[in-house]
CHARMM-style PDB file with segment names, atoms N, HN, CA, C and O in Angstrom:
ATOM      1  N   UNK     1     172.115 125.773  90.579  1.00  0.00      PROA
ATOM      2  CA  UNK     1     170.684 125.603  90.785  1.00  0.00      PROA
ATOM      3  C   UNK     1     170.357 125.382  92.261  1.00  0.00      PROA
ATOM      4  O   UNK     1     169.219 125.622  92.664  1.00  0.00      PROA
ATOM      5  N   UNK     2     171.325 124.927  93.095  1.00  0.00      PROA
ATOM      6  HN  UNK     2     172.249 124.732  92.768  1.00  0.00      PROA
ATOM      7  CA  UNK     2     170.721 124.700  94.344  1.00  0.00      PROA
ATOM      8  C   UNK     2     170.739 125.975  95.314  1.00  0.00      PROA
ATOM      9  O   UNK     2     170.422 125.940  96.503  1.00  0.00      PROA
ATOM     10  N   UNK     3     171.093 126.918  94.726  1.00  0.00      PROA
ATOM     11  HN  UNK     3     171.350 126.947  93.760  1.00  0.00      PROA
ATOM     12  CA  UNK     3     170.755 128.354  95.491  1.00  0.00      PROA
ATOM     13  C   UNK     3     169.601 128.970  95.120  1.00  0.00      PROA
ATOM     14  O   UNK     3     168.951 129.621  95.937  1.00  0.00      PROA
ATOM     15  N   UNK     4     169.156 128.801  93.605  1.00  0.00      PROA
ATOM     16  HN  UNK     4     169.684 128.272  92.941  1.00  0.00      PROA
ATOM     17  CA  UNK     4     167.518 129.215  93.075  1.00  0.00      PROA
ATOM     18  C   UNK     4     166.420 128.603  94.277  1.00  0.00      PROA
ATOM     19  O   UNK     4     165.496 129.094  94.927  1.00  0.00      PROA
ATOM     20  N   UNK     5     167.248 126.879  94.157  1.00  0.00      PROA
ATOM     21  HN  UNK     5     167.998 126.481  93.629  1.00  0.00      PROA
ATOM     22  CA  UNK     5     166.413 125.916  95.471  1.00  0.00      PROA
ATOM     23  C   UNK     5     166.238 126.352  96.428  1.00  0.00      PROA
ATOM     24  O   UNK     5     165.060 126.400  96.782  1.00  0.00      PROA
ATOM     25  N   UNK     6     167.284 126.898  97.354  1.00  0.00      PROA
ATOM     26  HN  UNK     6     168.241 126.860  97.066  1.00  0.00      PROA
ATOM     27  CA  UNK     6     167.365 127.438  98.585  1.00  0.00      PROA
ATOM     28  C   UNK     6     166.662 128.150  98.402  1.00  0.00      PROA
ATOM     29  O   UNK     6     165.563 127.758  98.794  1.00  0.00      PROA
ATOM     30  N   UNK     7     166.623 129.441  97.827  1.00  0.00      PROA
ATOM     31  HN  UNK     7     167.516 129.759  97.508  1.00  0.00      PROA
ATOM     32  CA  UNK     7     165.888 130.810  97.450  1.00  0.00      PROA
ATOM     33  C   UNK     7     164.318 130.654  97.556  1.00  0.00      PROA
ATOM     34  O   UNK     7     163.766 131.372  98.390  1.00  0.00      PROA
ATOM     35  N   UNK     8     163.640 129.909  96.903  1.00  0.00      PROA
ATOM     36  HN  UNK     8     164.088 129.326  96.226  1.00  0.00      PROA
ATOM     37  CA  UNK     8     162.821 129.109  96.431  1.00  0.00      PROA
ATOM     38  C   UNK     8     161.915 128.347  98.001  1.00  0.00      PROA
ATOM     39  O   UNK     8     160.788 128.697  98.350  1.00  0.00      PROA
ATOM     40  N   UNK     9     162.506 127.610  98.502  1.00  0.00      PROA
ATOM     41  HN  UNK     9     163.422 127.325  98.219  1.00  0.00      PROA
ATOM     42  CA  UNK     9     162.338 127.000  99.890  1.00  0.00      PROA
ATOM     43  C   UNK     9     162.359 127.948 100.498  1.00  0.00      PROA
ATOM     44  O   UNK     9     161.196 127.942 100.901  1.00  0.00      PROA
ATOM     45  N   UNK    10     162.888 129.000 100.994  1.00  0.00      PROA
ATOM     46  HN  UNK    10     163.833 129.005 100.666  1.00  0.00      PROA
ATOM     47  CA  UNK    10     163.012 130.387 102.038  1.00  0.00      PROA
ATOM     48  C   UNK    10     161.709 131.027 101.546  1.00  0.00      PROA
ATOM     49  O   UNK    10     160.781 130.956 102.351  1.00  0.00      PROA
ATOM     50  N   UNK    11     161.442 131.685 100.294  1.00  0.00      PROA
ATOM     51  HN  UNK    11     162.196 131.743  99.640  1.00  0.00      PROA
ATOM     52  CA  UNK    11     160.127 131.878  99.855  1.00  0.00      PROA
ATOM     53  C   UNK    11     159.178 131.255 100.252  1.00  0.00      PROA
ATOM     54  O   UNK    11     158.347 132.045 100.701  1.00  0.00      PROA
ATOM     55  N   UNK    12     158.740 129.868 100.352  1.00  0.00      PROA
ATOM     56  HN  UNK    12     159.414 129.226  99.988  1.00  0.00      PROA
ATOM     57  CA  UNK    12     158.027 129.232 100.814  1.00  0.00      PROA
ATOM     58  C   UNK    12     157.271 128.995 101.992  1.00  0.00      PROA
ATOM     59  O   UNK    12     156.155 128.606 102.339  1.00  0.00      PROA
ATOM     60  N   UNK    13     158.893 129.596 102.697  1.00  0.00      PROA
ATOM     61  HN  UNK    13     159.799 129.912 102.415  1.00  0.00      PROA
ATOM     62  CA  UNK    13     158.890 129.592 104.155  1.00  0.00      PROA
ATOM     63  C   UNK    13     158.104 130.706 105.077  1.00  0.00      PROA
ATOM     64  O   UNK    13     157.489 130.647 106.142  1.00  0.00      PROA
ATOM     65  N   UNK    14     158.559 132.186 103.754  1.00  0.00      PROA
ATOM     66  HN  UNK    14     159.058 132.234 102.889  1.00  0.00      PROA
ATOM     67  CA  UNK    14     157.944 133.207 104.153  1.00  0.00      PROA
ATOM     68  C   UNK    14     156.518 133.551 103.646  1.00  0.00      PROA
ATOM     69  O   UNK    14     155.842 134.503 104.035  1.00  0.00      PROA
ATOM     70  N   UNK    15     156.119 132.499 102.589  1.00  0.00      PROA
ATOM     71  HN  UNK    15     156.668 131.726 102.273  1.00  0.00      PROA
ATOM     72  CA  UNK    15     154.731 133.387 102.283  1.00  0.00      PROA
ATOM     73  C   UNK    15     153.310 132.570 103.761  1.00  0.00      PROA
ATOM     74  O   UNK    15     153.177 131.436 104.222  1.00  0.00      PROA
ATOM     75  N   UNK    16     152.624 133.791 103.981  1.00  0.00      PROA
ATOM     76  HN  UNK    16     152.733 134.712 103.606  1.00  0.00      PROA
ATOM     77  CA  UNK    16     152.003 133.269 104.643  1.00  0.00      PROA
ATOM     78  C   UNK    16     150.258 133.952 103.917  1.00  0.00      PROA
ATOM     79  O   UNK    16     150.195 134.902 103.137  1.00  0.00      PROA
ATOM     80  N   UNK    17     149.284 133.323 104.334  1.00  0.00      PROA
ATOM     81  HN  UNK    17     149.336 132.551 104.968  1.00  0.00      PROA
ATOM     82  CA  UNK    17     147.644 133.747 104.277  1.00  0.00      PROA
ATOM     83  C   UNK    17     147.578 134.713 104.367  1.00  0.00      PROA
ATOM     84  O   UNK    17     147.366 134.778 105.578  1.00  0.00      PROA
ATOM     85  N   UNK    18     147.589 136.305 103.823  1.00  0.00      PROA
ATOM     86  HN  UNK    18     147.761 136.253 102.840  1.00  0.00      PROA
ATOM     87  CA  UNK    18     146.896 137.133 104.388  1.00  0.00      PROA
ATOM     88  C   UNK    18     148.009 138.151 104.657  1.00  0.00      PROA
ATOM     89  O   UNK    18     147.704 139.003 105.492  1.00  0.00      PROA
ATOM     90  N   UNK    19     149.215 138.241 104.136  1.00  0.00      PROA
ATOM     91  HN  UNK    19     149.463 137.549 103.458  1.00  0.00      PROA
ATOM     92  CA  UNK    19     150.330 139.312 104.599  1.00  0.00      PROA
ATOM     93  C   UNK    19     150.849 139.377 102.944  1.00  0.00      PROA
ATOM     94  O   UNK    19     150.639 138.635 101.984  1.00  0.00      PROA
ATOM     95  N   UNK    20     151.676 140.717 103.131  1.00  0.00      PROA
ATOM     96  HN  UNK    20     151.846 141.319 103.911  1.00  0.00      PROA
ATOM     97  CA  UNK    20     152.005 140.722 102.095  1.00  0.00      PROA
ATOM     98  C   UNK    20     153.970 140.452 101.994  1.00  0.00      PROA
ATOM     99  O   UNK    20     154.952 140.732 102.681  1.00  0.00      PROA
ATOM    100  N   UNK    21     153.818 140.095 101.331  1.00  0.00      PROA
ATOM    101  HN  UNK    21     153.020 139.868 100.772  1.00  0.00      PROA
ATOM    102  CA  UNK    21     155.376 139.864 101.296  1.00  0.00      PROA
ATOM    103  C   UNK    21     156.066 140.922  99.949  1.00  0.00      PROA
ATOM    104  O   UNK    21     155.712 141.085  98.781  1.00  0.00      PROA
ATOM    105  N   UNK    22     156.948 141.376 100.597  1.00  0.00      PROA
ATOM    106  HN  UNK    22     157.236 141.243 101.545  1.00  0.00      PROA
ATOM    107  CA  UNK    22     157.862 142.255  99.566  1.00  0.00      PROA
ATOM    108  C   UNK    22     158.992 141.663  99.716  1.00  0.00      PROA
ATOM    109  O   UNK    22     159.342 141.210 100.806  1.00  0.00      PROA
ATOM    110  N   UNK    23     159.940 141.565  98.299  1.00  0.00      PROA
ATOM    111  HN  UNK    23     159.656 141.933  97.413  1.00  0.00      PROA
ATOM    112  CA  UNK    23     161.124 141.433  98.454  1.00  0.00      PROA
ATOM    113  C   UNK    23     161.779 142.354  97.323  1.00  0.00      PROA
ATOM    114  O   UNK    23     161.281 142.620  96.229  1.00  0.00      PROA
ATOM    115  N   UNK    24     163.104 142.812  97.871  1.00  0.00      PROA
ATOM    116  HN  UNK    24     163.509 142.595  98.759  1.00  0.00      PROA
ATOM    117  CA  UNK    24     163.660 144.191  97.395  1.00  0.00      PROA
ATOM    118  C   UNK    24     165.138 144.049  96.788  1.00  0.00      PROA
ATOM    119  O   UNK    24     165.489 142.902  97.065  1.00  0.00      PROA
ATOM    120  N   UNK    25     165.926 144.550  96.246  1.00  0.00      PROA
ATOM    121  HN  UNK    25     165.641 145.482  96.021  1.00  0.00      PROA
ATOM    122  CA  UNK    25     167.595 144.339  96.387  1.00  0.00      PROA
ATOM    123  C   UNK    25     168.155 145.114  95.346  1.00  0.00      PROA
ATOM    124  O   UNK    25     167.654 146.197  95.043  1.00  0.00      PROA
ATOM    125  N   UNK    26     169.144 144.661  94.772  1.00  0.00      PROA
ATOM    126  HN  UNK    26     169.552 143.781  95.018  1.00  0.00      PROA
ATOM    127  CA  UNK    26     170.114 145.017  93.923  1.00  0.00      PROA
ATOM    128  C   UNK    26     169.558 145.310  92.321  1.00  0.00      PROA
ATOM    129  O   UNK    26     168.808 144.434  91.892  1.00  0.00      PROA
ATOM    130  N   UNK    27     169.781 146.177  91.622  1.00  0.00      PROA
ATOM    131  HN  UNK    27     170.391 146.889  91.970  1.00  0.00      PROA
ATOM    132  CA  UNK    27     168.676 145.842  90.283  1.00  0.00      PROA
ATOM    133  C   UNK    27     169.785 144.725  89.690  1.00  0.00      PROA
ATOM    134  O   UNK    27     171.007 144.636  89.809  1.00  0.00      PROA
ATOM    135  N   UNK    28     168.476 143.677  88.788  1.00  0.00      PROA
ATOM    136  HN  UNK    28     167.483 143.750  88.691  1.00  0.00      PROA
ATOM    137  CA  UNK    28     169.363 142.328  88.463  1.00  0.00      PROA
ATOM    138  C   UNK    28     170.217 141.422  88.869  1.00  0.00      PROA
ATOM    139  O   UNK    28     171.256 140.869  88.508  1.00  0.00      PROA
ATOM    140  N   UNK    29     169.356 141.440  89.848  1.00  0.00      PROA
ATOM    141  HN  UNK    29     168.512 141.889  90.141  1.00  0.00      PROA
ATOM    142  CA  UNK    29     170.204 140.043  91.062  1.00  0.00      PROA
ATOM    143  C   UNK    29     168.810 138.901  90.845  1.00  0.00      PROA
ATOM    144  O   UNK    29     168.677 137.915  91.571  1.00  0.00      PROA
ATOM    145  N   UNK    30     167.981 139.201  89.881  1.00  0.00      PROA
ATOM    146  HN  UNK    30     168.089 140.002  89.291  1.00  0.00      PROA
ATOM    147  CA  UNK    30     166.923 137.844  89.515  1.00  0.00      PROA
ATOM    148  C   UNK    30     165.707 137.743  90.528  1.00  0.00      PROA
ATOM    149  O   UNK    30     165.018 136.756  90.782  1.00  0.00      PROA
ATOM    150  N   UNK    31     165.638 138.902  90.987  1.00  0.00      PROA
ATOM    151  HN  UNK    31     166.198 139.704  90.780  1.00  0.00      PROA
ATOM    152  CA  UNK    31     164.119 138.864  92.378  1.00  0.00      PROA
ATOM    153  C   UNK    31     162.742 138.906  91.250  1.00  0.00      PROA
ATOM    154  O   UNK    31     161.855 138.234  91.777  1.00  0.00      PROA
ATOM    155  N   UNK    32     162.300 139.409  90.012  1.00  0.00      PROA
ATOM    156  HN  UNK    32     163.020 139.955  89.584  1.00  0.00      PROA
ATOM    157  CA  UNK    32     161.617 139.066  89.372  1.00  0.00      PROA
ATOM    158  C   UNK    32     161.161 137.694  88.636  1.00  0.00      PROA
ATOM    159  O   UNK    32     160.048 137.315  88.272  1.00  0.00      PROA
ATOM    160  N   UNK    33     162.784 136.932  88.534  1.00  0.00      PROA
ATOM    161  HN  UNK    33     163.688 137.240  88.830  1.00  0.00      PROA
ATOM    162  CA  UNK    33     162.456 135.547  88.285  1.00  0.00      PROA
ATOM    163  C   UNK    33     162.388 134.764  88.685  1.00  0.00      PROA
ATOM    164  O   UNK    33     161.925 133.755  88.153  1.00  0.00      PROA
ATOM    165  N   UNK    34     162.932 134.868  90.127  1.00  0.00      PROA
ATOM    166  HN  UNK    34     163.308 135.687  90.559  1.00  0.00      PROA
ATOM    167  CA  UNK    34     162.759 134.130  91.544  1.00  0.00      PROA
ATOM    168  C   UNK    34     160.778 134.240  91.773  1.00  0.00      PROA
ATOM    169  O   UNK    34     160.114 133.224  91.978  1.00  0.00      PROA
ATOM    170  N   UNK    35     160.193 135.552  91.685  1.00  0.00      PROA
ATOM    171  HN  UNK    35     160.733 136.377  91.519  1.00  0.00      PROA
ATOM    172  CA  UNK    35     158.890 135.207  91.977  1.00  0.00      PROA
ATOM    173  C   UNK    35     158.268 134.568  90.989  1.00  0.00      PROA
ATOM    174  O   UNK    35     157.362 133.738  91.072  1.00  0.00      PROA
ATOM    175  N   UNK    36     158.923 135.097  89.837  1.00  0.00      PROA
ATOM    176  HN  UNK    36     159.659 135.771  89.769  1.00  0.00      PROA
ATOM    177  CA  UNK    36     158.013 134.379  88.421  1.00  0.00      PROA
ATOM    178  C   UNK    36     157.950 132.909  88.619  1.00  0.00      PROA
ATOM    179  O   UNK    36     156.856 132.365  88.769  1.00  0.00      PROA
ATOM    180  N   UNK    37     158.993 132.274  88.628  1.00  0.00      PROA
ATOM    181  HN  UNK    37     159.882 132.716  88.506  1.00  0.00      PROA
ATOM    182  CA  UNK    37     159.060 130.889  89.077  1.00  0.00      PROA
ATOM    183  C   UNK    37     158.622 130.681  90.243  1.00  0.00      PROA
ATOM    184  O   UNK    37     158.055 129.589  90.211  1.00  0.00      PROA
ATOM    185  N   UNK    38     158.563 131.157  91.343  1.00  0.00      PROA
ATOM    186  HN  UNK    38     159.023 132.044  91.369  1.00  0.00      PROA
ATOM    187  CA  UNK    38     157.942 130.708  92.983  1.00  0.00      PROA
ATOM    188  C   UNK    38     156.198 130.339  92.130  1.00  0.00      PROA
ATOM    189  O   UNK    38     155.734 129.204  92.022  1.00  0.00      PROA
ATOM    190  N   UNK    39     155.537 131.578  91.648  1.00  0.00      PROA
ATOM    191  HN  UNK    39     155.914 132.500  91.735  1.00  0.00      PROA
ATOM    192  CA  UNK    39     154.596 131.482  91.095  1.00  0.00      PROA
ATOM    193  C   UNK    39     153.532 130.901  89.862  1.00  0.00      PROA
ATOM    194  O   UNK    39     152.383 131.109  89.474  1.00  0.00      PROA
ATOM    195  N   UNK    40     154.649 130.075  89.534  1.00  0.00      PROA
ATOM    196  HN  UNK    40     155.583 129.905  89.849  1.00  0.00      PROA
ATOM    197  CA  UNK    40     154.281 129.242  88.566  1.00  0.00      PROA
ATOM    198  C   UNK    40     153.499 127.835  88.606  1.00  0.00      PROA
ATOM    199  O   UNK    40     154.110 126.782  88.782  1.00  0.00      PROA
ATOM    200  N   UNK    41     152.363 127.882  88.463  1.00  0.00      PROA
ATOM    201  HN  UNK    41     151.866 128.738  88.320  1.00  0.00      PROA
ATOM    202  CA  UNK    41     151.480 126.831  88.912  1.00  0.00      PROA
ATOM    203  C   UNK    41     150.602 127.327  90.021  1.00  0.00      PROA
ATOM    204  O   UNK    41     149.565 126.711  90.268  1.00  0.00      PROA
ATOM    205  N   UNK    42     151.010 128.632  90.868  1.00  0.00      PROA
ATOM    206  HN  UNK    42     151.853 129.132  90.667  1.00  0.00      PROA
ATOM    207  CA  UNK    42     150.332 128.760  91.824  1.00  0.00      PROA
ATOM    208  C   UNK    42     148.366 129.401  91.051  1.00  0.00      PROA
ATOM    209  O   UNK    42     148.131 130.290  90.232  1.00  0.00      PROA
ATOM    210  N   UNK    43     147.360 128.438  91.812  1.00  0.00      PROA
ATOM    211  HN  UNK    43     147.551 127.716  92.477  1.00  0.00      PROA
ATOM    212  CA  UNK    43     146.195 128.633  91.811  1.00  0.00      PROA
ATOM    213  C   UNK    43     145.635 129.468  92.878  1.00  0.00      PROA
ATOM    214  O   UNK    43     144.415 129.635  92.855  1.00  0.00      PROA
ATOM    215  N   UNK    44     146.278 129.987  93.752  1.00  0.00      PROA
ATOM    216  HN  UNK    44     147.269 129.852  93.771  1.00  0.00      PROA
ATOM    217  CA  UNK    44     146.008 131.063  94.420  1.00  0.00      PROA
ATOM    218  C   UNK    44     145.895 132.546  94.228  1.00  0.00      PROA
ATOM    219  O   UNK    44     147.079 132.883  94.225  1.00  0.00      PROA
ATOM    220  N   UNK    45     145.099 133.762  94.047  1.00  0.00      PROA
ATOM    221  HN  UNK    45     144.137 133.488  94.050  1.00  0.00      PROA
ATOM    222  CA  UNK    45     145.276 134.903  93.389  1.00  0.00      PROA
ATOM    223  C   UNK    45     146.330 135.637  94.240  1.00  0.00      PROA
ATOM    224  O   UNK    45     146.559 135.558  95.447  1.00  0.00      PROA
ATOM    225  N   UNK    46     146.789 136.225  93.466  1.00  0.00      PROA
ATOM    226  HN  UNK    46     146.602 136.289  92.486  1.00  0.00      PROA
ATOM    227  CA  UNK    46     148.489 137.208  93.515  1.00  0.00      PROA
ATOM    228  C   UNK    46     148.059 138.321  92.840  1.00  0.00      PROA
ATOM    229  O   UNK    46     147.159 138.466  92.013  1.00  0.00      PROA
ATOM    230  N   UNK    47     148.932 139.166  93.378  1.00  0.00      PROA
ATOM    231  HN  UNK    47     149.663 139.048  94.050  1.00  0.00      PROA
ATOM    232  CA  UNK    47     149.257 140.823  92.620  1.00  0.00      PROA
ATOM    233  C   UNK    47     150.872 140.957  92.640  1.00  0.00      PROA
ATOM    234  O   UNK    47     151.647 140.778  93.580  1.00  0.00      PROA
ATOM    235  N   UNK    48     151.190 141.425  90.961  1.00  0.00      PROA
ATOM    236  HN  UNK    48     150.561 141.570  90.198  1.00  0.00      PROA
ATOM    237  CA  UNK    48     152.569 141.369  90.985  1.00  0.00      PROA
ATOM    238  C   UNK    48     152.507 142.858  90.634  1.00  0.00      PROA
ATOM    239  O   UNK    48     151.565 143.191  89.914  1.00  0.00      PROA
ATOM    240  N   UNK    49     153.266 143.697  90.987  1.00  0.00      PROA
ATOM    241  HN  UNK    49     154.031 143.427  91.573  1.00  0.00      PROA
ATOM    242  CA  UNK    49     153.127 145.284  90.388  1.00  0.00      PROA
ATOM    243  C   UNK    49     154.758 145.315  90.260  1.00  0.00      PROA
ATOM    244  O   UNK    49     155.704 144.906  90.933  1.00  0.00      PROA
ATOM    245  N   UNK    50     154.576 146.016  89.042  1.00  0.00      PROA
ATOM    246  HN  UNK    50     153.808 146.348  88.495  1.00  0.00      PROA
ATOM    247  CA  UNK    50     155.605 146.010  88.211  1.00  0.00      PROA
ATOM    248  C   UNK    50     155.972 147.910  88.872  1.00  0.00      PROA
ATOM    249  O   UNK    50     154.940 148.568  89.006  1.00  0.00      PROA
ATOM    250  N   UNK    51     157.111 148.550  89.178  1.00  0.00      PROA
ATOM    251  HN  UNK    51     157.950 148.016  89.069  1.00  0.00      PROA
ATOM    252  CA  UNK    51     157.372 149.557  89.793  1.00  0.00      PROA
ATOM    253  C   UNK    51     157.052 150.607  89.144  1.00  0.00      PROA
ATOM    254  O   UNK    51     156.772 151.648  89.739  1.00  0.00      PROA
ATOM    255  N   UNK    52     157.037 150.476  87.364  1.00  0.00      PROA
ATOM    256  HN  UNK    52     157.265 149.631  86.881  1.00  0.00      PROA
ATOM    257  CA  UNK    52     156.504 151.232  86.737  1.00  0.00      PROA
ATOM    258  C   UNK    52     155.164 151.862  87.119  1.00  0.00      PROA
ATOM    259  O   UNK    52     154.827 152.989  86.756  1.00  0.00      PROA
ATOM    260  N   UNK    53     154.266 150.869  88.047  1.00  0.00      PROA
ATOM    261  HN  UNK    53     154.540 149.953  88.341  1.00  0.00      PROA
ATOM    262  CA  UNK    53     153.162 151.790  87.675  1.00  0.00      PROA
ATOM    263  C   UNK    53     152.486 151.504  89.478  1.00  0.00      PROA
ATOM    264  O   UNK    53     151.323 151.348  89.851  1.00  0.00      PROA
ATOM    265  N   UNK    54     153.673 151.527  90.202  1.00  0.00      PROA
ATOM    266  HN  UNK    54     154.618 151.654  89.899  1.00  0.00      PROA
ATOM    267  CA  UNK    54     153.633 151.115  91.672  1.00  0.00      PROA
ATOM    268  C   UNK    54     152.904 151.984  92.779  1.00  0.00      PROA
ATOM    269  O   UNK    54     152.349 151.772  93.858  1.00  0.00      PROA
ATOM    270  N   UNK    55     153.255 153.330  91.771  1.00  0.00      PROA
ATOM    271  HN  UNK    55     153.706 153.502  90.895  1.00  0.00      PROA
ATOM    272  CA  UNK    55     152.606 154.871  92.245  1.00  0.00      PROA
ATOM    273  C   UNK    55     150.410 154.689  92.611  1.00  0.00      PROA
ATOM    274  O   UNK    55     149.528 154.835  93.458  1.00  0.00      PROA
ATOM    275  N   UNK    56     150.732 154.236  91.026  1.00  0.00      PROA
ATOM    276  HN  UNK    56     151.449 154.118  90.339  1.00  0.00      PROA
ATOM    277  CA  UNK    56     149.446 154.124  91.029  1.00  0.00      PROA
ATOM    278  C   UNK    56     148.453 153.829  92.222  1.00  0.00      PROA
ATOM    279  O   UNK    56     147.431 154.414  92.577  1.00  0.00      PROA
ATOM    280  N   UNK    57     149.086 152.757  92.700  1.00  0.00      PROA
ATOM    281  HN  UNK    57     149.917 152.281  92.412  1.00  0.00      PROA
ATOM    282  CA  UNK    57     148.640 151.789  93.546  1.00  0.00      PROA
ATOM    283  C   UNK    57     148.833 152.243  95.111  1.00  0.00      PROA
ATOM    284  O   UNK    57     148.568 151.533  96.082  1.00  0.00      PROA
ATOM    285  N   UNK    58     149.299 153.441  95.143  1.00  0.00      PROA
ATOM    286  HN  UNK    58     149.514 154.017  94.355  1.00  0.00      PROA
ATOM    287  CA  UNK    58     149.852 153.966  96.583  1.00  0.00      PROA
ATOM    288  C   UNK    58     148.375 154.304  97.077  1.00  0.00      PROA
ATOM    289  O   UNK    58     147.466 154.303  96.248  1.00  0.00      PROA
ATOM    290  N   UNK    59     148.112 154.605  98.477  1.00  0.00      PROA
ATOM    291  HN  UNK    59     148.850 154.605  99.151  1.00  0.00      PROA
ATOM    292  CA  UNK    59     147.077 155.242  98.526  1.00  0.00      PROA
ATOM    293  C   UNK    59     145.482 154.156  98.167  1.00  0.00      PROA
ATOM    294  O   UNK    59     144.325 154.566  98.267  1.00  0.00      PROA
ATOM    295  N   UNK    60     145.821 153.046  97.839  1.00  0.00      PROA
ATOM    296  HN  UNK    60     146.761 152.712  97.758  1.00  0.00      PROA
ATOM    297  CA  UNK    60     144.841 152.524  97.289  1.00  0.00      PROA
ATOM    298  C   UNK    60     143.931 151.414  97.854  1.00  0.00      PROA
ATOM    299  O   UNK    60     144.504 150.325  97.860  1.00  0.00      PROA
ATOM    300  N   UNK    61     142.813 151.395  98.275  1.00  0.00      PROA
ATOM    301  HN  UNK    61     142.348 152.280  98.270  1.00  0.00      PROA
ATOM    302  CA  UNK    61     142.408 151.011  99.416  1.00  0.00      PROA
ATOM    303  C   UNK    61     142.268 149.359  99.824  1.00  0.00      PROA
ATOM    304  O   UNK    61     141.452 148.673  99.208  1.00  0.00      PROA
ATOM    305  N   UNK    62     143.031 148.819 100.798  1.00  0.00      PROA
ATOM    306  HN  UNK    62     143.693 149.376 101.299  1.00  0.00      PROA
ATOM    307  CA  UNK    62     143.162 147.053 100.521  1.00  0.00      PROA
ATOM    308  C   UNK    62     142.341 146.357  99.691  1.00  0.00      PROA
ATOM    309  O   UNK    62     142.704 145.523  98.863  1.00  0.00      PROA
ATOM    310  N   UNK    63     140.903 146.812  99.990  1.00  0.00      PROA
ATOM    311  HN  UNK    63     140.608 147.490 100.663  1.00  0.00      PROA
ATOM    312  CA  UNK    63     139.554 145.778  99.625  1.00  0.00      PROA
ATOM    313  C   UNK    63     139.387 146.061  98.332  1.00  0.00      PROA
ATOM    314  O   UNK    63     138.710 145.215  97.748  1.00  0.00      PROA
ATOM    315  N   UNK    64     139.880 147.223  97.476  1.00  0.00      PROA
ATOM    316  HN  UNK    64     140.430 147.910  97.951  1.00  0.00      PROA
ATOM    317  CA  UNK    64     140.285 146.983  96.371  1.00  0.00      PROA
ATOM    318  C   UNK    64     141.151 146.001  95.437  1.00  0.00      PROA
ATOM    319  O   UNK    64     141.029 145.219  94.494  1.00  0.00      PROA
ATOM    320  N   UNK    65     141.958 146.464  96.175  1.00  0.00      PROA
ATOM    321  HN  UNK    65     142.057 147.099  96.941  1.00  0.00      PROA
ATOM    322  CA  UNK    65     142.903 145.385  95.767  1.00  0.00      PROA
ATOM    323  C   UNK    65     142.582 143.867  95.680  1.00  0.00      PROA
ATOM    324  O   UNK    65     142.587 143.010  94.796  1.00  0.00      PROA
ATOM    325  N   UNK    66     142.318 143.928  96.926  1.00  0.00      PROA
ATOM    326  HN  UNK    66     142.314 144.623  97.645  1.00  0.00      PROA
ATOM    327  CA  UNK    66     142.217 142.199  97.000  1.00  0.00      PROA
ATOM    328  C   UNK    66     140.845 141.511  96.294  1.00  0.00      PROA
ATOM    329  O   UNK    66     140.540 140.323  96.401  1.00  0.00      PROA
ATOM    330  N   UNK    67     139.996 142.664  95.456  1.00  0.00      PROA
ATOM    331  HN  UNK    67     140.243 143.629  95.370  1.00  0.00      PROA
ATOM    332  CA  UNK    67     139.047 142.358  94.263  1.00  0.00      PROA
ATOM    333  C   UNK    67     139.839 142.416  92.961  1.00  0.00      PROA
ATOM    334  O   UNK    67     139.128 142.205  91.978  1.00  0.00      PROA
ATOM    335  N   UNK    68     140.954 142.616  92.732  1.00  0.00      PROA
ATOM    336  HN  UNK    68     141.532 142.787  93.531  1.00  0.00      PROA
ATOM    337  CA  UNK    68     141.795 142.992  91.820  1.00  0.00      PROA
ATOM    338  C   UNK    68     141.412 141.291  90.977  1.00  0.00      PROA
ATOM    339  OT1 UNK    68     141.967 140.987  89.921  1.00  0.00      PROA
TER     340      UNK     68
END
């Protein structure tokens, strides 16, 4: 558990106001449950896009989004 922690704290470290943060890797190395949990409790609005439908979203204009 104290590497989820670490993981977890580094996240913390990197989210900032107003940028977007991506994180990428290995399939099933736990980067979906690492955010699920970073995000849990958070009262701030988020967009999680699932890759399935990531296309969609290409091309798509910020101020949209960020009415999402």
């Amino acid at each position: 558990m104290y590497i989820r922690q670490k993981q977890l704290d580094n996240l913390k470290a990197l989210v900032k106001p107003g940028k977007v943060l991506v994180i990428y890797g290995a399939r099933r190395t736990g980067k979906t449950t690492l955010i699920k949990e970073f995000l849990r409790g958070e009262t701030h609005p988020y967009l999680l896009v699932n890759p399935k439908f990531q296309r969609q979203f290409k091309g798509y204009p910020l101020l949209k989004l960020k009415s999402i």
